[in-house]
C-alpha positions, 0 to 999 in steps of 0.5 A: 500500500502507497502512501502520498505524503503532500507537503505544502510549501511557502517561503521554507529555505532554511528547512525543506531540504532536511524535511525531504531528507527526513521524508525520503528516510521512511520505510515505506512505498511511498511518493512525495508531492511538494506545493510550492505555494508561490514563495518568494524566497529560494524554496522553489529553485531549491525543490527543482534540484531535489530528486526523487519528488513530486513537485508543482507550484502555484502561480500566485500565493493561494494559502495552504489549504489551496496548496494540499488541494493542488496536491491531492489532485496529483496523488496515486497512493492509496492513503494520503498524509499532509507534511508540513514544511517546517520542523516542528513534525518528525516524519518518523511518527508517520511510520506508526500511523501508518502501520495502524491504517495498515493493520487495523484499517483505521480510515482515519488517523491523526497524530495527537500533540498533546498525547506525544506531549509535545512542546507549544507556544503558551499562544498556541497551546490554548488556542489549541485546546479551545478548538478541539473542545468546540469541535468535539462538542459540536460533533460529537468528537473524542479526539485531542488535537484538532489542529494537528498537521498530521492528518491521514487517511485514503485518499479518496476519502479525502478528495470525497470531502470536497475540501473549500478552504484555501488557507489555514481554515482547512484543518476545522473544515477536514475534521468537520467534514470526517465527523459528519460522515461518521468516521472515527478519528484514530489517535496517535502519540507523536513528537512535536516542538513549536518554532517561534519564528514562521508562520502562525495561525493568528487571531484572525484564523482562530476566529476563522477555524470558530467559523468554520466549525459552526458553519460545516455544524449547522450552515453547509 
């Protein structure tokens, strides 16, 4: 069984090449998709000299969640997985999600950071919290960490979900989408220690992802 593992890209020089390296190293048959999601640093010229990729790039900045959109489109494995492209994730946790799909034909398994106890920003840690409380109040939920990177599943399933959001919002919206069709979310313990510096999810999307939830809950 072939796993897709997609990771969308922006303004990432300084660390996706040690992220495919990292990615490369999984005992696994396996593809690597790469979004390059219009960055305007060296990401992209350095993606073009790494083989053994998939890489497709977007014209205009489109966010992230138009970038794993991009991605799934492109994908062959039987199951799917987003990577992010920073190193706040160790890829090796992907092994034991993947082990469970395999084994326990698990539709649906998200690596938990606060089972792995892992290392947030105070910010985020609250932030976090807050979401997957709401989600799991309005779904019906039992999970711990709603806004994980590490979300896999088949990837028909995922393109079934017929995912609208483009930027950060597509993490409330995939969960959402996944307790409305009935499917129980499998956890696993994983890794993970939170970078001061990059891109974070603000107020604005904190509000967006409360929205989202509400909308996918009772509007959609």
């Amino acid at each position: 069984m072939k796993l897709s593992i997609l990771i969308p890209v922006y303004n990432e020089e300084s660390t996706i090449e040690k992220v495919i390296e990292n990615v490369k190293k999984l005992p696994v048959d396996k593809e690597i998709i790469v979004i390059d999601d219009c960055s305007k640093d060296k990401t992209y010229e350095i993606l073009k000299k790494i083989e053994g990729i998939k890489v497709l790039h977007h014209e205009k900045n489109m966010g992230k969640g138009a970038a794993i959109k991009t991605g799934l489109n492109a994908t062959t494995g039987e199951y799917a997985v987003i990577q992010d492209a920073d190193l706040e994730y160790n890829p090796k946790d992907l092994i034991k999600m993947f082990e469970i799909a395999k084994k326990e034909k698990a539709k649906v398994i998200y690596g938990s950071r606060f089972k792995g106890k892992g290392k947030f920003l105070p910010e985020s840690y609250i932030a976090n919290k807050f979401l997957t409380f709401l989600t799991n109040l309005l779904f019906g939920a039992k999970i711990t960490d709603m806004e994980t990177c590490y979300k896999m599943m088949p990837t028909q399933l995922f393109k079934k979900l017929k995912i609208e959001a483009n930027r950060f919002d597509i993490e409330p919206e995939i969960t959402a989408k996944v307790c409305r069709l009935g499917y129980k979310i499998y956890e696993v313990p994983i890794s993970y220690s939170a970078r001061r510096k990059g891109k974070k999810i603000g107020v604005k999307d904190g509000f967006k992802a409360i929205f989202t939830l509400i909308k996918w809950k009772f509007i959609k």
